[in-house]
C-alpha positions, 0 to 999 in steps of 0.5 A: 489426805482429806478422806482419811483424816475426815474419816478419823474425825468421824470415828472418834467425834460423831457429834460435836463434843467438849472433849477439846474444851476439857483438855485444856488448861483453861477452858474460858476461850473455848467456852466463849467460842462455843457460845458464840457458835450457839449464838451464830446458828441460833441467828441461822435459824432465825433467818432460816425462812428468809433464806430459803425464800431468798434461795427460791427467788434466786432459783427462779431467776436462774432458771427464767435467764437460764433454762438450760443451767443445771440447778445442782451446778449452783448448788455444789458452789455454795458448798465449796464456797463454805468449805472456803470459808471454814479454811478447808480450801484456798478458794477466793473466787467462788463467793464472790461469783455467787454474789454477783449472780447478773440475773438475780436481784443482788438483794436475794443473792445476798440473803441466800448466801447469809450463813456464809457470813455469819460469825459461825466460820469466823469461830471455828477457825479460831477454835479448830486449828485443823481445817478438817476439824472445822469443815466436819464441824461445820456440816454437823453444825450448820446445815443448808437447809435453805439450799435443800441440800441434805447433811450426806449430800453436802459432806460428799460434795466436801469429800469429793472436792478436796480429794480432786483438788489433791490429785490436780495438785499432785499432776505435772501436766500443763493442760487442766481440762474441767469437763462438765465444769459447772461453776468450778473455779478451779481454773480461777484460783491463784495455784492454777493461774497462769502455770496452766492453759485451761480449758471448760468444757460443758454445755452452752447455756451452762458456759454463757451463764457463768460467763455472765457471772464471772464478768459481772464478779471482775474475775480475768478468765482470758487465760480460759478457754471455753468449749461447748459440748454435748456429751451425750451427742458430741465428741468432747475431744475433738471439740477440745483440740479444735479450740487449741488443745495439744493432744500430744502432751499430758493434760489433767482431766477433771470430771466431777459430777456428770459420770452418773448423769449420762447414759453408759454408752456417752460414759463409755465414749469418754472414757474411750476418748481419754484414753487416746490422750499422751502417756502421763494424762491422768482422769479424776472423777466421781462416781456413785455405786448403782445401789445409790443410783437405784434408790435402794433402802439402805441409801439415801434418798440422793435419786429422788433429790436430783431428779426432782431438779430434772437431772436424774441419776443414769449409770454406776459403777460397782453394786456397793456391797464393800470395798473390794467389790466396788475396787474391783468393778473400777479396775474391771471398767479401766481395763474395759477402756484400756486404763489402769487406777493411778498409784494415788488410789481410790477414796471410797465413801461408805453409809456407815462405819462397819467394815462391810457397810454399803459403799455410796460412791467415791472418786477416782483417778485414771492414768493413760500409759505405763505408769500406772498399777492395776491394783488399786490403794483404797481408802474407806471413808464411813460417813456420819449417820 
């Protein structure tokens, strides 16, 4: 699974490296490639500003067309669009719907997607024939700092989504539910087209500007079903079954990024719900540990980050002394609503590669009815410093 070979990649390769130059027979191709990444990130620098005004002007027009639509939503889609781009994800829809932002100058749409086309990709998949290879190359090499997203914050988004991509891809359900879908194009994709209903559910103003957006990209979204809802004051699945859901048959939840945004109570309710779905629906989600969403010293500033975008960070699970203790926080809150960790396990990132380094968070999958295990198969993802 991606978590455990990117935690490889990180052991033996904490910066980018020649070892896989000098390994080989020849090493003029490797060389030509590594300079073609020099000369592809030199040109990154140099339009650096030119980006970041881009991505501000963009930012304005967003939040002027749509001042409900949560700015992190566009944030964590040019992060999935440049794990597309490295190869890392079979993702054909989620650039084309950023350049197409209807309520942006397409000129500034365009600059702030800039280093996504520049030669940089187009070398590390030639270089690097393992995606994982080129997706940790990437964030070592090319960070977004037009977009402000810091090196930690864009390899947990990386992390989290491939590791959600492969618990759906494991799922035998033919309902997929995106709560808080934000501009997930998971339901657009050519895997889930057509082989399961599917169903966005997330707050209104957030559902009308991506609707905007896919209408003006030309994607087909009549296989989607959209619902509004405010979880902090509505029930999701009510809401759900009233726009068509079968309660009575499985369906894969999905919950990236909004557990640790809500209240404990609205955090609490959803879980409840969900387990009042049909044995065999399973919830995969994300969580932060309440050692990040406190700010303390060791973690990152990621609290600080969000709620300077008006989105603070509410609720945690586990303190994040280690692993056991955060595993054992999440089989305590899945026994809390009547749910058990899943057999495909937890993957857990840590702040460093001790054994007993702090925990920042991970992503989990939840299963309602018997197959399920109450001990859970963690796997320890240390990040680069």
């Amino acid at each position: 699974r991606f978590p455990a070979e990117f935690a490889e990649l990180r052991r033996n390769s904490r910066t980018f490296n020649l070892e896989v130059c000098t390994s080989c027979p020849t090493m003029l191709p490797y060389v030509a490639s590594l300079a073609l990444v020099i000369a592809s990130l030199a040109i990154h620098v140099t339009l650096m500003p030119f980006t970041k005004i881009a991505s501000y002007v963009v930012a304005a027009a967003t939040s002027c067309a749509h001042p409900g639509l949560k700015q992190t939503a566009l944030l964590v889609a040019y992060i999935r669009a440049e794990i597309a781009r490295v190869g890392a994800r079979s993702d054909n829809v989620t650039e084309v719907v950023l350049s197409k932002l209807p309520w942006a100058p397409s000129l500034a749409t365009t600059v702030a997607a800039t280093y996504l086309r520049l030669p940089v990709w187009h070398t590390l998949a030639k270089t690097f024939k393992d995606p994982y290879q080129r997706l940790y190359t990437a964030i070592q090499l090319a960070p977004t700092r037009g977009l402000r997203m810091e090196g930690f914050v864009r390899e947990l988004l990386s992390v989290r989504t491939l590791a959600i991509d492969a618990a759906v891809a494991t799922s035998n359900a033919t309902q997929l539910v995106i709560l808080g879908a934000g501009f997930d194009t998971r339901c657009y994709l050519d895997d889930v087209r057509g082989s399961r209903r599917c169903f966005e559910v997330d707050l209104l103003e957030t559902q009308r500007a991506k609707r905007e957006a896919i209408a003006a990209a030309g994607i087909d979204a009549s296989h989607v079903t959209f619902v509004d809802v405010d979880f902090n004051k509505e029930s999701w699945l009510t809401k759900l079954i009233a726009r068509g859901f079968d309660a009575s048959s499985s369906a894969a939840i999905i919950w990236e990024g909004v557990s640790y945004y809500l209240e404990p109570e609205a955090v609490a309710a959803t879980a409840d719900t969900f387990s009042q779905l049909a044995p065999g629906s399973t919830l995969t989600f994300d969580f932060f540990t309440n050692a990040l969403i406190s700010g303390e010293e060791d973690m990152p500033a990621v609290a600080k980050h969000v709620e300077a975008l008006g989105e603070p960070l509410l609720y945690g699970i586990g303190d994040g002394d280690d692993a056991e203790e955060v595993r054992s926080s999440l089989v305590a809150w899945a026994k809390a609503h009547k749910l058990c960790i899943d057999s495909s396990g937890v993957e857990l990132m840590r702040m460093g590669t001790e054994p007993h380094a702090a925990i920042k968070g991970g992503v989990a999958t939840m299963r309602v009815g018997s197959q399920s295990h109450a001990q859970s198969e963690a796997r320890d993802v240390p990040p680069a410093a």
